[in-house]
C-alpha positions as CSV (number, residue, x, y, z in Angstrom):
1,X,-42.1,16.5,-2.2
2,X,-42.9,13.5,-4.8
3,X,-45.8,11.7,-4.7
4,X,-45.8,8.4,-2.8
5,X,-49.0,7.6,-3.5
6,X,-50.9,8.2,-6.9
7,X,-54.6,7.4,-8.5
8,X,-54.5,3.6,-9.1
9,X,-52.9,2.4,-6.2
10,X,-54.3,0.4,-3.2
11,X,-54.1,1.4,0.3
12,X,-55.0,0.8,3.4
13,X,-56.3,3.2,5.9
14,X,-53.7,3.2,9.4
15,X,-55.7,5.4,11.8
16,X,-60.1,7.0,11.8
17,X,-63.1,5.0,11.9
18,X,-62.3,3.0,8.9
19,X,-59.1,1.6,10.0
20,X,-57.7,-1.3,9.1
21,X,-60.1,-1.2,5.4
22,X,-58.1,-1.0,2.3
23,X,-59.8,0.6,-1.7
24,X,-58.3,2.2,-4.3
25,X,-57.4,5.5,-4.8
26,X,-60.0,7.3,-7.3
27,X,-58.1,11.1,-7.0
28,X,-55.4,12.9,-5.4
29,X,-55.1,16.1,-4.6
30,X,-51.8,17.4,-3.6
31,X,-52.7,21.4,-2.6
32,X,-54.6,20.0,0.1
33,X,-52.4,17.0,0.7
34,X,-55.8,14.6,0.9
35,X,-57.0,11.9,-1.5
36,X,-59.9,10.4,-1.8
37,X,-60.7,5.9,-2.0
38,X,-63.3,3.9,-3.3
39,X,-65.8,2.6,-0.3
40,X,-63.8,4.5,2.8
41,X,-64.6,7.9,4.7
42,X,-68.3,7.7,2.8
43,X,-70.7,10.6,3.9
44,X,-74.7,11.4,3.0
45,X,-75.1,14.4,1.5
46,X,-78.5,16.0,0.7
47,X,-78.9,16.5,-2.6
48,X,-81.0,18.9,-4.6
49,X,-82.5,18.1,-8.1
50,X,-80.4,19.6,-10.7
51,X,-81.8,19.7,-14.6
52,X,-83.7,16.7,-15.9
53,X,-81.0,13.9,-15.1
54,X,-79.9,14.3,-11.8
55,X,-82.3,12.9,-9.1
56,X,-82.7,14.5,-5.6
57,X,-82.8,13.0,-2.0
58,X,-79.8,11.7,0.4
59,X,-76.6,10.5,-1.4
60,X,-73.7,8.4,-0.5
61,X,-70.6,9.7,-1.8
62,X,-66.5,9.2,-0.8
63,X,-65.1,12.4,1.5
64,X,-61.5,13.1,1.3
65,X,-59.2,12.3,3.8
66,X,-55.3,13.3,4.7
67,X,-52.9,11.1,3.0
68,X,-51.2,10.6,6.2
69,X,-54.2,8.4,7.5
70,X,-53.3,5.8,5.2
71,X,-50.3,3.4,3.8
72,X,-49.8,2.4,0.3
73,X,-50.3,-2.0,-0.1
74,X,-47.4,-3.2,-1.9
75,X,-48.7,-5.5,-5.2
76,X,-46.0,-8.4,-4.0
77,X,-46.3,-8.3,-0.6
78,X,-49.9,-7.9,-0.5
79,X,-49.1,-5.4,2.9
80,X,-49.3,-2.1,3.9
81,X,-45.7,-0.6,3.7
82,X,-43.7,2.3,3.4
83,X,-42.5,4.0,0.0
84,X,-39.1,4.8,-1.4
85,X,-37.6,5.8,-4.6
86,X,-34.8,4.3,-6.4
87,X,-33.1,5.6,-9.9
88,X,-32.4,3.0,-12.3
89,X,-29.6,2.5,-14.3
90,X,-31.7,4.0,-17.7
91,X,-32.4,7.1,-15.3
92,X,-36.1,6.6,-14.4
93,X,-36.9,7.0,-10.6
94,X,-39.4,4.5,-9.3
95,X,-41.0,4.1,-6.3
96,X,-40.2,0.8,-4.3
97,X,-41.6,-1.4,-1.2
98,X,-39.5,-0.8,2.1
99,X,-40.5,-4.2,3.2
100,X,-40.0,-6.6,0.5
101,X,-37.7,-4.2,-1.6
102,X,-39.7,-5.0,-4.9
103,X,-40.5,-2.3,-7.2
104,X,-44.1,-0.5,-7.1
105,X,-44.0,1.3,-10.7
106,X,-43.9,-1.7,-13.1
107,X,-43.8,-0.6,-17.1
């Protein structure tokens, strides 16, 4: 299956406790079909003192979450939409807005 969704772009979050936030995608990881945004699904986690840099206690950190919880925001639009691809004529297939119809992948 292509990717709809890759590291950069912004989405918005379309169902869990954070719906209706949008961030920007930090990693994806496509084995597990889950990605994981900056500033949604964050967890505490207790840490333990590793070496001399890292510092111990409770910390804050971005879970992942199923890809199908959230929709990508088109850059023209400015609103959560569905993705398509399109080949153009020099043979490059981009992905495109199903809303406004304006291409995602700009060069």
């Amino acid at each position: 299956m292509a990717q709809k969704i890759k590291k950069g772009d912004t989405v918005q979050v379309i169902s869990g406790k954070d719906k209706g936030k949008r961030g920007e995608v930090i990693q994806v990881l496509p084995k597990e079909e889950k990605l994981i945004v900056r500033g949604i699904n964050v967890v505490k986690r207790h840490q333990r003192p590793t070496g001399q840099m890292r510092q111990g206690g409770i910390i804050e950190k971005e879970a992942p979450l199923y890809w199908s919880k959230v929709m990508l925001v088109c850059p023209s639009c400015d609103k959560a939409t569905r993705v398509g691809f399109r080949v153009l004529e020099d043979g490059s297939k981009v992905r495109y807005c199903k809303k406004c119809g304006e291409i995602i992948d700009k060069k």
